[in-house]
KOLZA-393437 format. One record per residue (C-alpha): x, y, z; residue in three letters. Coordinates in nm, 3 decimals. Example, Ala and Ser with C-alpha at 12.3 -4.5 7.8 and 13.67 -1.06 7.14 Angstrom:
<nodes>
+---------+---------+---------+------+
:       u :       v :       w : type :
+---------+---------+---------+------+
:   1.230 :  -0.450 :   0.780 :  ala :
:   1.367 :  -0.106 :   0.714 :  ser :
+---------+---------+---------+------+
</nodes>
This chain:
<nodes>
+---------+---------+---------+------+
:       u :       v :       w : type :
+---------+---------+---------+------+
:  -4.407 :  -4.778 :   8.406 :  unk :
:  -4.539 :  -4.670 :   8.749 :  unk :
:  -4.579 :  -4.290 :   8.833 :  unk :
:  -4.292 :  -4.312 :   9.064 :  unk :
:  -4.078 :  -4.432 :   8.816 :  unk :
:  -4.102 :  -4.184 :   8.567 :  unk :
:  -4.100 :  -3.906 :   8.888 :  unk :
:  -3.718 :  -4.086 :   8.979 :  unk :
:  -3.600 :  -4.045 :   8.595 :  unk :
:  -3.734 :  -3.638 :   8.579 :  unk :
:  -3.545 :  -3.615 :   8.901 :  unk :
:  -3.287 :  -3.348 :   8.735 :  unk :
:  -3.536 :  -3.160 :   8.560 :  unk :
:  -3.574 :  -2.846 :   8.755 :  unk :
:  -3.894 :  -2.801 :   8.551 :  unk :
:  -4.088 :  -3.143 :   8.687 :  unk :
:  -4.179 :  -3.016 :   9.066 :  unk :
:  -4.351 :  -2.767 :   8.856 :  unk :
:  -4.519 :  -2.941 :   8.560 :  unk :
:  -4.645 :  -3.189 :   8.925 :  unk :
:  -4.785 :  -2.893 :   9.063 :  unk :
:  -4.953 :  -2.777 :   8.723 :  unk :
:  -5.107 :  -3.109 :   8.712 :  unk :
:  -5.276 :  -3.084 :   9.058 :  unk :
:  -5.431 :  -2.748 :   8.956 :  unk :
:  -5.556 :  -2.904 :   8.596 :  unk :
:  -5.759 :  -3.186 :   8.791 :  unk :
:  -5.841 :  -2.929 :   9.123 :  unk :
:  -5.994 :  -2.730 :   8.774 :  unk :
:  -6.180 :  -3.003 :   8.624 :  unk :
:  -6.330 :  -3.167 :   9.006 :  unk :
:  -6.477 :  -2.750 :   8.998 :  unk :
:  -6.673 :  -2.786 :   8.656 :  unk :
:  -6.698 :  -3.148 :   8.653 :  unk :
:  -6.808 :  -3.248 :   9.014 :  unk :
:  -6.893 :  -3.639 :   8.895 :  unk :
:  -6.541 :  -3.650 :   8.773 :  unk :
:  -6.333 :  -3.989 :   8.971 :  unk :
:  -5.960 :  -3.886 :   8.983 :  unk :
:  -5.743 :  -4.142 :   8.866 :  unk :
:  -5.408 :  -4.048 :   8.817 :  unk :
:  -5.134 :  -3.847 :   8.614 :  unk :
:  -4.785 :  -3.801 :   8.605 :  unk :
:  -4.499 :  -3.534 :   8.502 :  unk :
:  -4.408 :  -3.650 :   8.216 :  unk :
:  -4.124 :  -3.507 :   7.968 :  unk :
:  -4.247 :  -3.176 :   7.857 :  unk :
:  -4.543 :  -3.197 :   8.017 :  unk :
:  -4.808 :  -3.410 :   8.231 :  unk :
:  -5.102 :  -3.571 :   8.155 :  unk :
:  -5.408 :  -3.644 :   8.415 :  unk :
:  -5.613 :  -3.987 :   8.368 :  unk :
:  -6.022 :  -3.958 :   8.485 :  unk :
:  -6.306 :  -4.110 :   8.484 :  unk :
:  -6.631 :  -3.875 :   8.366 :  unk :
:  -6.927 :  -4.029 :   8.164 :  unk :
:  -6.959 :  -3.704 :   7.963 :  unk :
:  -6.673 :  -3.672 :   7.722 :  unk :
:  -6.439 :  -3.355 :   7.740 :  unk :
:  -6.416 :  -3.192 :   7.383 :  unk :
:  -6.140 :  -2.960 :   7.287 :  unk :
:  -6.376 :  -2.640 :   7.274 :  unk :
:  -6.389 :  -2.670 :   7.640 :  unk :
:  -6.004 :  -2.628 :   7.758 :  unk :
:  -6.079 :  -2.282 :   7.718 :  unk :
:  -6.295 :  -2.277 :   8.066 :  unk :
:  -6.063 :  -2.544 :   8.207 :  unk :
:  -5.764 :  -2.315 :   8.131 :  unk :
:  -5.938 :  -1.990 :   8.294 :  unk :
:  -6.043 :  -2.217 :   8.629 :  unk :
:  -5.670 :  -2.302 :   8.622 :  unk :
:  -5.543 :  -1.951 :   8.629 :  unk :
:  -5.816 :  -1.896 :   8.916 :  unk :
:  -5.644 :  -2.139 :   9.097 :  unk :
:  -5.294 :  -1.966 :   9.013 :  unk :
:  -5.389 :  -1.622 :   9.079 :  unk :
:  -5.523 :  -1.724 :   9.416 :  unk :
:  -5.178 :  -1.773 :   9.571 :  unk :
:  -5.248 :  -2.120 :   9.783 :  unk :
:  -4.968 :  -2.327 :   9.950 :  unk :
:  -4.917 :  -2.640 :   9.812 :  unk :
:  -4.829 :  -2.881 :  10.131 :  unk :
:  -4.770 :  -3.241 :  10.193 :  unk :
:  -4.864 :  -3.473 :  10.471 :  unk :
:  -4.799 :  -3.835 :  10.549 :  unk :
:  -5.139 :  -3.983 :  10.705 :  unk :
:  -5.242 :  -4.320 :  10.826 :  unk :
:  -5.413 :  -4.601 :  10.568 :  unk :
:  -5.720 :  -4.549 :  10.777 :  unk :
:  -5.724 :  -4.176 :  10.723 :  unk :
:  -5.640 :  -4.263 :  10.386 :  unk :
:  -5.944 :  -4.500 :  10.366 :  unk :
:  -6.202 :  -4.222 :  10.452 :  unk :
:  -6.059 :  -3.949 :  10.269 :  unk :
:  -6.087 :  -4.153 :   9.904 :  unk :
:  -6.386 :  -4.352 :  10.013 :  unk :
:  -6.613 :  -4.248 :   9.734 :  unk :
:  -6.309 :  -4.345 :   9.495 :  unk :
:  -6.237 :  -4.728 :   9.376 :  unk :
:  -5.943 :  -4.608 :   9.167 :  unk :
:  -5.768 :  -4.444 :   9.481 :  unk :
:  -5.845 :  -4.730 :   9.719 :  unk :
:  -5.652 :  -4.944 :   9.433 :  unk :
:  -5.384 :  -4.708 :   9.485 :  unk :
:  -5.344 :  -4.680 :   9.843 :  unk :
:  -5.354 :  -5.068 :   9.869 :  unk :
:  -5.045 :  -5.056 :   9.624 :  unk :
:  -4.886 :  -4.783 :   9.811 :  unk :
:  -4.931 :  -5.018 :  10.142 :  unk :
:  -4.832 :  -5.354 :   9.952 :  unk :
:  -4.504 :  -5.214 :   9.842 :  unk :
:  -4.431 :  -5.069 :  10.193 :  unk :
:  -4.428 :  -4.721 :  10.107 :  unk :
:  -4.546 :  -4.391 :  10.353 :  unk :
:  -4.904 :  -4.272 :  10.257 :  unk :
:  -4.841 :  -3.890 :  10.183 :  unk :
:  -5.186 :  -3.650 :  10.051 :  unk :
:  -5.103 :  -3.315 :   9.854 :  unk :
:  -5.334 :  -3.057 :   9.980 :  unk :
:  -5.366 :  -2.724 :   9.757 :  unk :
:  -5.556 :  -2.429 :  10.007 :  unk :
:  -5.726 :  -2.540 :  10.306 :  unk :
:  -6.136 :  -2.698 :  10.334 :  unk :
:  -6.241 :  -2.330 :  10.422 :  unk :
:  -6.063 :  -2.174 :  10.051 :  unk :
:  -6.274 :  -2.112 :   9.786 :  unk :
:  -6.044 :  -2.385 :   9.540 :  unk :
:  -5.951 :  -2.697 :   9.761 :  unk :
:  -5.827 :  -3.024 :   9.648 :  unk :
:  -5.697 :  -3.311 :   9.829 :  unk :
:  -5.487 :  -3.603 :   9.677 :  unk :
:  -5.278 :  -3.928 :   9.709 :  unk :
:  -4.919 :  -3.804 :   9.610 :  unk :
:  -4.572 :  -3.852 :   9.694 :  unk :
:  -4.441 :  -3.497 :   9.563 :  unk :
:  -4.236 :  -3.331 :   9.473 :  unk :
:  -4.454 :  -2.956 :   9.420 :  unk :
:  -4.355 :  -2.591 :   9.414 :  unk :
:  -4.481 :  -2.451 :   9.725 :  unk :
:  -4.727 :  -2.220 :   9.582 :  unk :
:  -4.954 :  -2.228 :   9.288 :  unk :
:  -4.870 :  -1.905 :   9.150 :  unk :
:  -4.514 :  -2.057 :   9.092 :  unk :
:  -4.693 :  -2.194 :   8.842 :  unk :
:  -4.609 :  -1.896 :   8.549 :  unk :
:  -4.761 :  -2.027 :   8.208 :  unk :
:  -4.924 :  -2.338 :   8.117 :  unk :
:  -5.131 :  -2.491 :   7.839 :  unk :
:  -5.388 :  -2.794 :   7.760 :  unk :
:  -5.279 :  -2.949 :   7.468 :  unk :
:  -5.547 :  -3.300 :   7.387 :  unk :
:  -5.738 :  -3.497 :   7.532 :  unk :
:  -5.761 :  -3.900 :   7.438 :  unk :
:  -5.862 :  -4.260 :   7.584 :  unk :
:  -5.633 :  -4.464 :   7.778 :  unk :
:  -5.796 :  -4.746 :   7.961 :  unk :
:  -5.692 :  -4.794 :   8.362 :  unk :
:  -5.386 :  -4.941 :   8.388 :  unk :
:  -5.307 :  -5.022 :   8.038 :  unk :
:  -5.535 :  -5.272 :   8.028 :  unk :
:  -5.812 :  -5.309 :   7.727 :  unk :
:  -5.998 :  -5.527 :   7.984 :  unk :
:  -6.024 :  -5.216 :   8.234 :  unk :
:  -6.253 :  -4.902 :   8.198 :  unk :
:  -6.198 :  -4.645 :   7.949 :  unk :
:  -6.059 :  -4.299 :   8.101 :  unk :
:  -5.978 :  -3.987 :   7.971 :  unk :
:  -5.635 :  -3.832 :   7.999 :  unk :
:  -5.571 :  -3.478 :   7.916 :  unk :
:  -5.226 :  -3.389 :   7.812 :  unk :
:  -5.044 :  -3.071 :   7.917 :  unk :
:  -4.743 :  -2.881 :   7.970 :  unk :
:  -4.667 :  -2.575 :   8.197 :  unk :
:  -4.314 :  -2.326 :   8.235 :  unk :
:  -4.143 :  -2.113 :   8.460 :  unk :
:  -4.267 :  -1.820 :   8.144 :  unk :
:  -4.470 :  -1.789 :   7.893 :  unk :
:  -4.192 :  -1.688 :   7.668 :  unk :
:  -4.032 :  -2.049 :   7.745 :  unk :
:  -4.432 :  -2.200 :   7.669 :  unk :
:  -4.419 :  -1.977 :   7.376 :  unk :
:  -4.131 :  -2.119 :   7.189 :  unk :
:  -4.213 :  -2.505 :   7.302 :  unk :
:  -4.555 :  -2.441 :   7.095 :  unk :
:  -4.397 :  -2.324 :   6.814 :  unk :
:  -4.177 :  -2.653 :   6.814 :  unk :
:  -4.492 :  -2.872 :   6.887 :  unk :
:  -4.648 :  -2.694 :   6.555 :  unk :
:  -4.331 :  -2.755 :   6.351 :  unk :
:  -4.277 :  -3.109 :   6.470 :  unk :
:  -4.693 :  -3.164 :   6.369 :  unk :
:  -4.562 :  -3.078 :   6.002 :  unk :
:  -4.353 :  -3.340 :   5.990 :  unk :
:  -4.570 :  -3.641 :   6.169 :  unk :
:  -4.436 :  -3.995 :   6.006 :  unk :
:  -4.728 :  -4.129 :   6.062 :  unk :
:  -4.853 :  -3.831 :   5.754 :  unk :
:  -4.563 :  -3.859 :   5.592 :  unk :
:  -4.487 :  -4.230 :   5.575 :  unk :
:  -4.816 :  -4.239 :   5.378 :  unk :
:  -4.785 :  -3.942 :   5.127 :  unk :
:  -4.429 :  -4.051 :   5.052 :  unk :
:  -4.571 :  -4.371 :   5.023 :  unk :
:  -4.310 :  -4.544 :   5.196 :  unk :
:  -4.583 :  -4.717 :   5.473 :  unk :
:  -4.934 :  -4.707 :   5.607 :  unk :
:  -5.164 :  -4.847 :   5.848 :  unk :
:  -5.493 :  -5.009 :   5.848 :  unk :
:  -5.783 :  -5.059 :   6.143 :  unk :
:  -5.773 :  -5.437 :   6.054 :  unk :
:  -5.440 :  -5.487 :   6.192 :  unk :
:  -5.357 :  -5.179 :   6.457 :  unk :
:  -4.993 :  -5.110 :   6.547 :  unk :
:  -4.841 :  -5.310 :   6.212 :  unk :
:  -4.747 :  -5.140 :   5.908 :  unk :
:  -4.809 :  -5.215 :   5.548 :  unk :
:  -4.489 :  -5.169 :   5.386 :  unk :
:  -4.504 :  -5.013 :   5.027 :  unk :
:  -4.290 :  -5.093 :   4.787 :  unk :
:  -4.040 :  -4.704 :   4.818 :  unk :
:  -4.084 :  -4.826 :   5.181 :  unk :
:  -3.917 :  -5.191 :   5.091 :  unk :
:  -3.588 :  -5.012 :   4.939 :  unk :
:  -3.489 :  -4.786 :   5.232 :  unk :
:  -3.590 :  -5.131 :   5.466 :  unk :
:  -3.374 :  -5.356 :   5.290 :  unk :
:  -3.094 :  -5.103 :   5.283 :  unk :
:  -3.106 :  -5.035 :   5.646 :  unk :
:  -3.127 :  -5.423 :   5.706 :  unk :
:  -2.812 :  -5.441 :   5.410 :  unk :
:  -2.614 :  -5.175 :   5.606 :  unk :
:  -2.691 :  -5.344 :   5.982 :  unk :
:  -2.549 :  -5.657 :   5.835 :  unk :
:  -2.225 :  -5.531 :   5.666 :  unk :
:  -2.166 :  -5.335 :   5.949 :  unk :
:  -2.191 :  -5.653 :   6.169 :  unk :
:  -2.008 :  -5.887 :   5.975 :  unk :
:  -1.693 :  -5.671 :   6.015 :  unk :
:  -1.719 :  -5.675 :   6.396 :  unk :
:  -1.729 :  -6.016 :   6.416 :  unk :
:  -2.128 :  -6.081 :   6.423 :  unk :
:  -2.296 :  -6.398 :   6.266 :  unk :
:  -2.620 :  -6.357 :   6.143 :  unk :
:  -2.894 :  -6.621 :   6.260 :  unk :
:  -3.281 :  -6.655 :   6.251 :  unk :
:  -3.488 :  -6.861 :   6.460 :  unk :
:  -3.870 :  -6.947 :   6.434 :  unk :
:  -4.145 :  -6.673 :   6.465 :  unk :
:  -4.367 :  -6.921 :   6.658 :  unk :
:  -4.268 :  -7.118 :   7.003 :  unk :
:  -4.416 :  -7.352 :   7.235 :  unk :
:  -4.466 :  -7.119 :   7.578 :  unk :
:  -4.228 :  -7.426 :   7.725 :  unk :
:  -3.940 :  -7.188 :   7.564 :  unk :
:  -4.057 :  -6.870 :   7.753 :  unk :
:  -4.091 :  -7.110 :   8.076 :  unk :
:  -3.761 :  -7.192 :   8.094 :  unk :
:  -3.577 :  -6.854 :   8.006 :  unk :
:  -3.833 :  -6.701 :   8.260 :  unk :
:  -4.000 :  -6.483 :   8.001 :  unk :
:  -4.380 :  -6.686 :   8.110 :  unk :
:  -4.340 :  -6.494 :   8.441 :  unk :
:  -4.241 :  -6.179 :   8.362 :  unk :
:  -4.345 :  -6.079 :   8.004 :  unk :
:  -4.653 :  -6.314 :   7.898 :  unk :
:  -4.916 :  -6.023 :   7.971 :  unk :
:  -4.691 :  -5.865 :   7.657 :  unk :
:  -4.734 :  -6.163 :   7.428 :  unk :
:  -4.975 :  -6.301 :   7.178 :  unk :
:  -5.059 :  -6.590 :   7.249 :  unk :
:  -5.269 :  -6.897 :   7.080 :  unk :
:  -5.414 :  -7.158 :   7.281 :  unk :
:  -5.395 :  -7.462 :   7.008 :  unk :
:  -5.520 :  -7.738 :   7.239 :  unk :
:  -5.405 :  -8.015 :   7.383 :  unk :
:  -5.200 :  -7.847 :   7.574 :  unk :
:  -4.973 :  -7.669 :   7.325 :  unk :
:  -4.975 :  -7.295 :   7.351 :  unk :
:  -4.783 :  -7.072 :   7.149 :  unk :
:  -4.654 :  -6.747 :   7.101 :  unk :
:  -4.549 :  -6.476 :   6.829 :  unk :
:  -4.221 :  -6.435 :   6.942 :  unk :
:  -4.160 :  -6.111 :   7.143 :  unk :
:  -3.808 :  -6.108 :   7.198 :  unk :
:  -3.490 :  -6.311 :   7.056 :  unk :
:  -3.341 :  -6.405 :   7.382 :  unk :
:  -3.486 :  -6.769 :   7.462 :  unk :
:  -3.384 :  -6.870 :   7.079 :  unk :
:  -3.034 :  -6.757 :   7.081 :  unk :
:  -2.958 :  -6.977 :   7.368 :  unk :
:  -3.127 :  -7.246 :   7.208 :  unk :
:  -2.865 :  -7.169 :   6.923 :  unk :
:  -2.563 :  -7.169 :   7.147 :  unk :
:  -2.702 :  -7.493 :   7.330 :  unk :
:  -2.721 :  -7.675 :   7.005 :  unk :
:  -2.375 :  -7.780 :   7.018 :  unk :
:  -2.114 :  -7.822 :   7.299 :  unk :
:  -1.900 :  -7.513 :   7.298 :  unk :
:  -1.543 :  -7.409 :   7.360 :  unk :
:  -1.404 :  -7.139 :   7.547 :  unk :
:  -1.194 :  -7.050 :   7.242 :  unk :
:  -1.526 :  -6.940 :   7.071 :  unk :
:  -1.547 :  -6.674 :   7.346 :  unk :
:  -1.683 :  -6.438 :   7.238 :  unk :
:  -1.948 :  -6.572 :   7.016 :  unk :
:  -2.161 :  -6.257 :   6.900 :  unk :
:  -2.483 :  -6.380 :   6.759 :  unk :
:  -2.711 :  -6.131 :   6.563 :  unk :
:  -3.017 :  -6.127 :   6.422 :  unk :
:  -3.293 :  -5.890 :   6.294 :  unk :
:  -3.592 :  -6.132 :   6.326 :  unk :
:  -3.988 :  -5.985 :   6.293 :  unk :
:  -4.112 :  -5.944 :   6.631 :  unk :
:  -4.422 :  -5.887 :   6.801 :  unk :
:  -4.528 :  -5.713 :   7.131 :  unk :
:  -4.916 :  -5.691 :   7.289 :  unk :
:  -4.838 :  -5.340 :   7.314 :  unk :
:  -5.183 :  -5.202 :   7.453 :  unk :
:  -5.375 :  -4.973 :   7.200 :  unk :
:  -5.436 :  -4.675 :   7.409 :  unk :
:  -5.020 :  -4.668 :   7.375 :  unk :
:  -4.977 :  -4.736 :   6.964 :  unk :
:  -4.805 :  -4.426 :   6.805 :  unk :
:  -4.723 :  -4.488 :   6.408 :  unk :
:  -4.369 :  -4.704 :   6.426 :  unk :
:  -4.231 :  -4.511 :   6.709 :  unk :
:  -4.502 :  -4.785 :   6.957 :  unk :
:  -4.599 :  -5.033 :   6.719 :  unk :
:  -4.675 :  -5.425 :   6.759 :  unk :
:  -4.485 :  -5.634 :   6.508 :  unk :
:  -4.062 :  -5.474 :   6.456 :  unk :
:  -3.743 :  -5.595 :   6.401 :  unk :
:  -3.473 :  -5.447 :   6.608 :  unk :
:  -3.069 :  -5.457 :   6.599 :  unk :
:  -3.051 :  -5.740 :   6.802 :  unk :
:  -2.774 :  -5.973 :   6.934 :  unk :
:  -2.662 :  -6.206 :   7.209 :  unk :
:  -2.275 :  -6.182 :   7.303 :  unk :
:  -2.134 :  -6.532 :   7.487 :  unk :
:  -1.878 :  -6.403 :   7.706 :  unk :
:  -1.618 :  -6.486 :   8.040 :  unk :
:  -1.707 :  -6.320 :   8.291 :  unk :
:  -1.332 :  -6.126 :   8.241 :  unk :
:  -1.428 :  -5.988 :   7.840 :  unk :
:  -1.768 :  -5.846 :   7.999 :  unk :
:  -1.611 :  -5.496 :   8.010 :  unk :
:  -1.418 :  -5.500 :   7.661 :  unk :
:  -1.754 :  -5.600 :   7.520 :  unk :
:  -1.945 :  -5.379 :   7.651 :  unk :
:  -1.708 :  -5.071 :   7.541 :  unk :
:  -1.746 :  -5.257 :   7.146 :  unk :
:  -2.136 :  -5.231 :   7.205 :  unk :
:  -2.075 :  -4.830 :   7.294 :  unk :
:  -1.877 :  -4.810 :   6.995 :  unk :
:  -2.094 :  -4.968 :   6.739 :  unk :
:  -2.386 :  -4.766 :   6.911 :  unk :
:  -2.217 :  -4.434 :   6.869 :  unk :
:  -2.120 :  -4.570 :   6.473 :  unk :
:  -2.502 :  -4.609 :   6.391 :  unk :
:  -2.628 :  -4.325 :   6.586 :  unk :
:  -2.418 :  -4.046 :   6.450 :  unk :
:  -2.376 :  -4.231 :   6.043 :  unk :
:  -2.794 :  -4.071 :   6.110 :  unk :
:  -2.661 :  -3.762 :   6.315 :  unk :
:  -2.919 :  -3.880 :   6.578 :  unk :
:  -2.840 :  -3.791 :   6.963 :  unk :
:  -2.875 :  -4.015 :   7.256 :  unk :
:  -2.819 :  -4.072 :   7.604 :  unk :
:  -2.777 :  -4.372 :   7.784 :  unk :
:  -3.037 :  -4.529 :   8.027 :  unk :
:  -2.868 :  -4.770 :   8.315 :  unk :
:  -3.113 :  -4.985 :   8.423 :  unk :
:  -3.002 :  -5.134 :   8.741 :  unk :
:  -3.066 :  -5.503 :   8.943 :  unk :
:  -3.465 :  -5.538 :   8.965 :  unk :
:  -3.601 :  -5.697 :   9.303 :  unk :
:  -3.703 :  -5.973 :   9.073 :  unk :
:  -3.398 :  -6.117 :   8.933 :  unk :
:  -3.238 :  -6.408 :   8.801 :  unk :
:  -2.881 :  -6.539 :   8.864 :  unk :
:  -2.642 :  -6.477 :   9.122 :  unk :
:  -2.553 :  -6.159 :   9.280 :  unk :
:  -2.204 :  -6.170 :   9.213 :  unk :
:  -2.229 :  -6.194 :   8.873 :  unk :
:  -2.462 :  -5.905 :   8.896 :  unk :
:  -2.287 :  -5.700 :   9.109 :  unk :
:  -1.941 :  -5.726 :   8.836 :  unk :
:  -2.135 :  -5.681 :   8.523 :  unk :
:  -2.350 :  -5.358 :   8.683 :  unk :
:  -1.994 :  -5.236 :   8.745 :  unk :
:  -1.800 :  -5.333 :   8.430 :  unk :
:  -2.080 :  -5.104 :   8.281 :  unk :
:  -2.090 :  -4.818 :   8.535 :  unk :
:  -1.698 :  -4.799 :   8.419 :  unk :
:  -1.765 :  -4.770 :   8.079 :  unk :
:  -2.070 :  -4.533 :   8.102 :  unk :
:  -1.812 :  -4.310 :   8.320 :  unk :
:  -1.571 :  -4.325 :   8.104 :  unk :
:  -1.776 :  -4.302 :   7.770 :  unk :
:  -1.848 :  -3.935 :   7.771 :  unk :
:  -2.187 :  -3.984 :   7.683 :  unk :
:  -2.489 :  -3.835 :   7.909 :  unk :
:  -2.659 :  -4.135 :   8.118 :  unk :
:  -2.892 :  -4.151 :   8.385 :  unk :
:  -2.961 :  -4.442 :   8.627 :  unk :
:  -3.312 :  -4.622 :   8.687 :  unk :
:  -3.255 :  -4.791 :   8.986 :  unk :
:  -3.418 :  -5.142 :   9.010 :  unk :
:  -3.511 :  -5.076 :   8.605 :  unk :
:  -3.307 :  -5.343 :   8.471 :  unk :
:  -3.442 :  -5.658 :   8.316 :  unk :
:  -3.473 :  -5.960 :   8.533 :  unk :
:  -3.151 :  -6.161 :   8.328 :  unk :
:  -2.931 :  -5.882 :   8.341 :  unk :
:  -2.893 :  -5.495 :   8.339 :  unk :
+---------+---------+---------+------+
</nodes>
């Protein structure tokens, strides 16, 4: 997800101008002791930020200590924080000396977007820093009240294995220290009770470096699987769901013609077999469920046909983002594929809200609801668009539930 994307969904956190500012001052800090460092980038993130950069010499641990006191220079010295749109050529010989913000500038000028610099202090201040950003900041850096460096890890440019290796630093800041205070304390709790530790000493799963991002099942593991698999399918059965499953390996043709080749195949595995038959693990359930429904002619009167399935899938999800089973590679997800008129859209939807709430709460689990809106990419016709994204602004309205909207978010078949 680009920067600006996750910027548009912290929108309504009062705390994100903040955490953006925070994140200036970490990498102002670490140009100051590091001057080889290449800025990357780095976003507010929940909770926190993070701040990707490239520097030959790893950063250990031991040294946030020096990073944090160079941070709380740059606090205590009071600069404004200002923005100011420039030209591409300004632009151009500002970041010179930087390949990785050239790269971003020319995406900032592809998608048509102004070119906007953050400048903390002025050239003639002791701490000065300079940097491609659309805001928003806090207008000062003492606004800036507590703040902490939390780890440091690899994450190659862009999310891709075949790019560079950088190093991101994660981070959080607060309006106090008593606020910082108590989200440590939940950090240190919530490190107690890490599934990826506990999966294994409750033997239930584990992982191993031959096969990163898929989990080893154990046998205790196996009995609270098959139940939850048991209890999706009972549950479905009664709302009118049938159960199918559909090969784990298809011809890319498949993914051609749903339009999954275009947009997802960077997200696949895929096996090159020769004479021109590729393959793939299958990534999503989508192109095989309309195979399903086109394997017959259909009535109306079968409206709606609900379709379900909790097939073994598998996702190129890049290493740098694996975490235990909450990121993982090969899943199976509560999936299913309602055939409707275009005049039982809303009534399905609402059934969808209601069996989401039913398996949500049954695990006292909280959730909000992310609407992910017509992408400029899109398939079908706006029309049809334009009544289902209503249908489920109604319903979202109406639900009770806390939702936000990602505008343009929405997968290319449908929000």
């Amino acid at each position: 997800m680009s920067k600006q994307k996750i910027i548009e969904q912290l929108k309504d956190d009062p705390l994100m101008p903040l955490r953006h500012s925070a994140e200036h001052i970490m990498h102002t800090a670490i140009q100051e002791l590091f001057p080889s460092t290449k800025k990357v980038m780095g976003p507010p993130i929940r909770d926190g930020f993070y701040f990707d950069f490239d520097l030959d010499t790893p950063i250990s641990l031991e040294e946030f200590g020096k990073i944090e006191a160079r941070m709380q220079e740059i606090i205590d010295a009071a600069l404004p924080i200002s923005m100011k749109e420039i030209t591409k050529g300004e632009a151009e010989k500002l970041f010179e000396s930087n390949t990785y913000k050239i790269a971003t500038l020319n995406e900032i000028v592809e998608r048509g977007e102004k070119i906007t610099i953050c400048e903390i202090g002025s050239p003639n201040d002791k701490h000065y820093d300079i940097d491609l950003c659309a805001g928003p900041h806090t207008r000062n850096t003492k606004d800036v009240k507590a703040f902490k460096l939390l780890s440091v890890a690899g994450a190659y440019y862009k999310g891709d294995e075949k790019n560079k290796m950088l190093q991101r630093i994660y981070a959080t800041a607060f309006d106090s220290q008593e606020a910082l205070n108590e989200h440590l304390s939940r950090l240190e709790e919530a490190k107690k009770r890490d599934h990826k530790k506990l999966g294994a000493a409750l033997e239930l799963f584990i992982f191993h470096e031959t096969a990163p991002g898929l989990a080893y099942w154990l046998p205790k593991g196996m009995k609270l699987y098959n139940e939850l698999v048991e209890f999706w399918r009972t549950e479905h059965e009664s709302g009118g769901y049938q159960e199918i499953a559909s090969p784990l390996i298809n011809k890319k043709d498949l993914y051609e013609t749903s339009g999954h080749w275009e947009h997802y195949k960077d997200d696949m595995f895929i096996a090159d077999m020769g004479e021109n038959e590729v393959y793939c693990l299958k990534p999503m359930n989508c192109p095989n469920a309309m195979v399903v429904f086109g394997s017959k002619t259909r009535s109306y009167k079968e409206l709606p046909l609900r379709l379900g399935d909790t097939d073994c899938l598998h996702r190129y999800e890049r290493s740098g983002t694996l975490n235990g089973l909450l990121r993982i590679r090969g899943f199976r997800q509560d999936d299913a594929h309602l055939f409707v008129s275009e005049d039982q859209v809303e009534n399905e939807v609402k059934n969808l809200f209601e069996i989401t709430e039913r398996f949500y709460s049954i695990f006292g689990l909280e959730y909000k609801f992310r609407f992910g809106t017509r992408p400029e990419s899109y398939m079908g016709e706006l029309e049809v668009w334009e009544k289902a994204e209503s249908a489920v602004k109604k319903i979202l309205k109406n639900s009770g539930k806390e939702y936000f909207v990602a505008e343009g978010d929405g997968v290319f078949y449908g929000p």
